[in-house]
C-alpha positions as CSV (number, residue, x, y, z in Angstrom):
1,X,121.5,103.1,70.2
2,X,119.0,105.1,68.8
3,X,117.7,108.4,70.2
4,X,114.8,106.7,71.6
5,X,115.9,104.2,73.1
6,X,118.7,106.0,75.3
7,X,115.8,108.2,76.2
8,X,113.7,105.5,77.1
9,X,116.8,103.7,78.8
10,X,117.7,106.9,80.4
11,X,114.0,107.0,82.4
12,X,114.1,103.0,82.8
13,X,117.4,104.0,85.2
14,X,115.4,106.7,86.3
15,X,112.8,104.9,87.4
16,X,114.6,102.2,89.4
17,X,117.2,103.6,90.9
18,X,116.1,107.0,92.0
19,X,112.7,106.2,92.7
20,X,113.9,104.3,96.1
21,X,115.4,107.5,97.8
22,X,112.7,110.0,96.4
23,X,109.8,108.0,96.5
24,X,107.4,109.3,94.2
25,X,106.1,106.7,91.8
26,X,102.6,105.7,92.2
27,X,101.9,102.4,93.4
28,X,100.8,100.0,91.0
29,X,98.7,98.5,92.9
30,X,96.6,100.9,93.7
31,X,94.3,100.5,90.5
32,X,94.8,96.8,90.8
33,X,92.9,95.9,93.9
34,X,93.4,95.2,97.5
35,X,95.1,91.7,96.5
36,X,97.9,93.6,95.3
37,X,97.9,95.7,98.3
38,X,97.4,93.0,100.5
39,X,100.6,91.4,98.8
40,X,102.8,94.2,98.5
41,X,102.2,94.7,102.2
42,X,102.9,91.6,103.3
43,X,106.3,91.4,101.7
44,X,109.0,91.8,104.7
45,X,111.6,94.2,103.9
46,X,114.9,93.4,105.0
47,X,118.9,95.2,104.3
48,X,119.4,91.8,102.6
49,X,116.8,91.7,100.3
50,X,116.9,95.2,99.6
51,X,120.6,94.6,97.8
52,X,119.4,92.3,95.8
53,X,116.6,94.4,94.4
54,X,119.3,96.3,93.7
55,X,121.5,93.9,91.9
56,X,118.9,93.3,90.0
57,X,117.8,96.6,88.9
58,X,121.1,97.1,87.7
59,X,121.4,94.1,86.0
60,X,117.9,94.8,84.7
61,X,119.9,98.6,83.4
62,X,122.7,96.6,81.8
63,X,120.6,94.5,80.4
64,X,118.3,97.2,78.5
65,X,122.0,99.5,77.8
66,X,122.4,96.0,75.6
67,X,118.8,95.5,74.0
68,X,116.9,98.9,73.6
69,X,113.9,97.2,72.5
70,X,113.8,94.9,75.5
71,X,113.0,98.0,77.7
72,X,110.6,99.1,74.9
73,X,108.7,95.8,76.1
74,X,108.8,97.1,79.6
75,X,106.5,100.4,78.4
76,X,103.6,100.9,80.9
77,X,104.8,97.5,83.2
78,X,104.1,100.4,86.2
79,X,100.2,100.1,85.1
80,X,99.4,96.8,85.5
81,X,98.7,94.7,88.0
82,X,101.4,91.8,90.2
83,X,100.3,89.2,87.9
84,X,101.2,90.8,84.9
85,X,103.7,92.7,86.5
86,X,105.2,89.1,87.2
87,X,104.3,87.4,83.5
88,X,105.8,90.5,81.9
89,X,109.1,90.3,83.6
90,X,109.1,86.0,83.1
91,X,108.2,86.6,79.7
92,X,111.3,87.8,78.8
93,X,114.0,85.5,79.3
94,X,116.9,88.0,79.7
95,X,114.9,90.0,81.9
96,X,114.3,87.3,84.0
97,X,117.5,86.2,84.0
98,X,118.9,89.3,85.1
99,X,116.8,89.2,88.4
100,X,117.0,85.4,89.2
101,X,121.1,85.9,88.9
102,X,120.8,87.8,92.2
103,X,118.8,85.3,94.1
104,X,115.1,86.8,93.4
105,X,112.1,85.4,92.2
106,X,110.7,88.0,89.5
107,X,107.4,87.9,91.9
108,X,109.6,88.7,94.9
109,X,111.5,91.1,92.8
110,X,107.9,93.1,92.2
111,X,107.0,92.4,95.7
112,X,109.8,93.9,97.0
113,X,109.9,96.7,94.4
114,X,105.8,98.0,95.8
115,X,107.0,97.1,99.2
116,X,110.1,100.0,98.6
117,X,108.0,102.1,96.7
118,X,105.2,102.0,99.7
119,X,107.1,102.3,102.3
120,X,109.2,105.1,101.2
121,X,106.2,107.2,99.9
122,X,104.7,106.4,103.8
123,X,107.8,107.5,105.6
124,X,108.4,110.5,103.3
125,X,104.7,111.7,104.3
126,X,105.4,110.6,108.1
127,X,108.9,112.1,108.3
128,X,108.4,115.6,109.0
129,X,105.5,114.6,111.7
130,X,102.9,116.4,109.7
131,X,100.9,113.2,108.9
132,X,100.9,110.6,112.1
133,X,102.4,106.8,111.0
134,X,99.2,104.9,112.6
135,X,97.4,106.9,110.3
136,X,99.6,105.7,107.3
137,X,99.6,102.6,108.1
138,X,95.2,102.5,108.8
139,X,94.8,104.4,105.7
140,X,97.0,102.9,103.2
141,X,97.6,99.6,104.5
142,X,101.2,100.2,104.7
143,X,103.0,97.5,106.9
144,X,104.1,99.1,110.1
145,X,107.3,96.8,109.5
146,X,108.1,98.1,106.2
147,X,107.7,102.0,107.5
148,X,109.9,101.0,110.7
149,X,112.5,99.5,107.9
150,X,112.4,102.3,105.8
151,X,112.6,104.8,108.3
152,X,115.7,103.0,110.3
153,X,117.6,102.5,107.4
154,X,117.1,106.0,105.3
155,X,120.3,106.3,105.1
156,X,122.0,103.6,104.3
157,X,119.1,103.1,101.6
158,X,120.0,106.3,99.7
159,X,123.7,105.2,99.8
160,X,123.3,101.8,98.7
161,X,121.2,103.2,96.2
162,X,123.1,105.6,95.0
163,X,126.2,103.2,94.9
164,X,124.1,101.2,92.4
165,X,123.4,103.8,89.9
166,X,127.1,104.2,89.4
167,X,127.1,100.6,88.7
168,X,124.1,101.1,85.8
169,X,125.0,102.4,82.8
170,X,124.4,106.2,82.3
171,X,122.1,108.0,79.6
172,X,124.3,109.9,77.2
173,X,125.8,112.9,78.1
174,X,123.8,114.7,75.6
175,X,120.5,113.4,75.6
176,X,117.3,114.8,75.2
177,X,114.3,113.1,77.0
178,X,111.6,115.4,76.2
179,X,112.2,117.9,78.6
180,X,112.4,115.7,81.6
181,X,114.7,117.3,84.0
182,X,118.1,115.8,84.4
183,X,118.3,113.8,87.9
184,X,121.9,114.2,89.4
185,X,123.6,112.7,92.4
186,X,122.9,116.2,94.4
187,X,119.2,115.3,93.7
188,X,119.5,111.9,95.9
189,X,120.4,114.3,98.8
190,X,117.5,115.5,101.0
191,X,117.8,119.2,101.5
192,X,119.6,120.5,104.6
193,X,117.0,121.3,107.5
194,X,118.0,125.2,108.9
């Protein structure tokens, strides 16, 4: 594999499998209009469909450890909108076999994916009681479902997840991604409150 491609498989792993716990990546569909929004928080989380998200994100790993340059397709797929979100990830046959093995639609698979990535970033500004969750959920359209999900399951979220990314295949030991800092298993940990 060539250097840039375990770099850019290295932040594809990244991406999906420690983004759930830490909840940082923007939403996509925040520059793609309230339709998105609308969508994203309509999709029901549940522990079911969360493991298949996933399977599928691991799948999706094993599938770019095999094809560098199929991830290389994936570059800026956080940028655009569901509906190319969704044509991307069906116009790539292996891709979208990866995620319809584990029972997903690739739309549900993005659906699912925002609904995650929204609800985690809502909880993690709700959780120490700094910002109230009615307020979350007026302001960012965030479905009160999804927070009550997220924040009921925390911990069994960040052990599933981190039971999948010692399923995906890991970056070389000695790679070099551009000064990105090296995400560990003692990173999935939220620090101890004193």
């Amino acid at each position: 594999m060539s250097d840039h491609g375990s770099r850019l498989l290295a932040r594809v792993v990244r991406l999906a499998l420690l983004a759930l716990p830490l909840a940082t990546p923007a939403l996509p569909a925040q520059s793609s209009g309230d339709a998105d929004l609308k969508a994203i928080s309509a999709q029901t989380l549940t522990m079911p469909k969360f493991k298949q998200y996933l399977d599928a994100t691991v799948n999706l790993a094993n599938v770019a450890a095999k094809n560098p340059q199929l991830a290389e397709r994936l570059d800026g797929y956080g940028n655009k909108s569901l509906a190319e979100q969704v044509k991307l990830l069906e116009g790539i046959p292996q891709i979208r076999g990866a995620i319809t093995a584990t029972g997903l639609g690739t739309r549900d698979y993005v659906l699912t994916q925002g609904a995650l990535l929204q609800a985690g970033m809502a909880y993690a500004m709700t959780k120490d009681g700094s910002v109230p969750a009615d307020k979350v959920i007026k302001d960012a359209g965030v479905s009160r479902a999804n927070l009550e999900f997220y924040q009921k399951n925390e911990a069994e979220i960040n052990r599933l997840a981190k039971e999948a990314q010692a399923r995906a295949p890991q970056p070389p030991a000695d790679e070099d991604d551009g000064g990105e800092e090296d995400l560990g298993d003692d990173e999935l940990e939220e620090p101890a409150e004193e």
